[in-house]
C-alpha positions as CSV (number, residue, x, y, z in Angstrom):
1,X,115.4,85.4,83.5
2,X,112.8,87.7,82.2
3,X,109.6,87.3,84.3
4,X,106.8,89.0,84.5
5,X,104.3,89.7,87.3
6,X,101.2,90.8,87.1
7,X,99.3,91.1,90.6
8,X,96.2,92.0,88.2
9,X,95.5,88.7,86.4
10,X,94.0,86.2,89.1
11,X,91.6,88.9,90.5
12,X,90.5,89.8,87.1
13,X,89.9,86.7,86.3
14,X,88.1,85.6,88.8
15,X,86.3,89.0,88.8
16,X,85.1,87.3,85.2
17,X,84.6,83.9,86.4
18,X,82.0,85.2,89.0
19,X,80.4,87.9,86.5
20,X,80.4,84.7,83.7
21,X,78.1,82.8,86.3
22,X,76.0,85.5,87.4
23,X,75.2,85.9,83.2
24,X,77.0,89.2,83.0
25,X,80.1,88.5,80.8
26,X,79.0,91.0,78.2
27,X,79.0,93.8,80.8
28,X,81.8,92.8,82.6
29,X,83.6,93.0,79.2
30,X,82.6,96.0,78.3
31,X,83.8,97.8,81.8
32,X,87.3,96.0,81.7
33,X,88.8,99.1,80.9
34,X,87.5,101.0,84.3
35,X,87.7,98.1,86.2
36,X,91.2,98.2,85.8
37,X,91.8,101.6,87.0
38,X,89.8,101.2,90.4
39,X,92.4,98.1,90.6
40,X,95.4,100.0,89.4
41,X,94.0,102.9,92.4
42,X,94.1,100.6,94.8
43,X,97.7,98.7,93.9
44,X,99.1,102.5,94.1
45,X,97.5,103.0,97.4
46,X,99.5,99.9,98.2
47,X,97.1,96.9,98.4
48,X,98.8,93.7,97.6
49,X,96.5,91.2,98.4
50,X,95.0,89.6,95.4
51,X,91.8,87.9,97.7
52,X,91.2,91.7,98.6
53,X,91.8,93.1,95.0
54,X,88.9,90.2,93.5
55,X,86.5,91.3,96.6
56,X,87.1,95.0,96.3
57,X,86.7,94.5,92.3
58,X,83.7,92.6,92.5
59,X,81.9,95.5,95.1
60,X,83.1,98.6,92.4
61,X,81.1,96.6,90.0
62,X,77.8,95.8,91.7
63,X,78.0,99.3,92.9
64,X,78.6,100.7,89.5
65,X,75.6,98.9,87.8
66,X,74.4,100.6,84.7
């Protein structure tokens, strides 16, 4: 059984969903990349919760506006 799990995908993708309504797709796209370090940061530091990781996500952004 070769499974993969990856705690990243739903808050990413919600991450998007909300960016997608707010009519920042383009810029969400374009700061994927350092997005997914702060998430990878906090997943080493040993957060688990994928509720936290989306809310946590969604601050680094609106405090990281260009």
């Amino acid at each position: 059984m070769n499974a993969q799990i990856n705690i990243f995908e739903k808050p990413i993708e919600r991450i998007r969903k909300t960016c997608d309504l707010m009519g920042l797709g383009p810029d969400f796209e374009q700061r994927l990349p350092e997005l997914e370090t702060y998430l990878e940061g906090l997943v080493a530091d040993g957060e688990t919760s994928e509720d936290r990781l989306t809310a946590n996500g969604l601050i680094f952004l609106s405090g990281n506006t260009k």
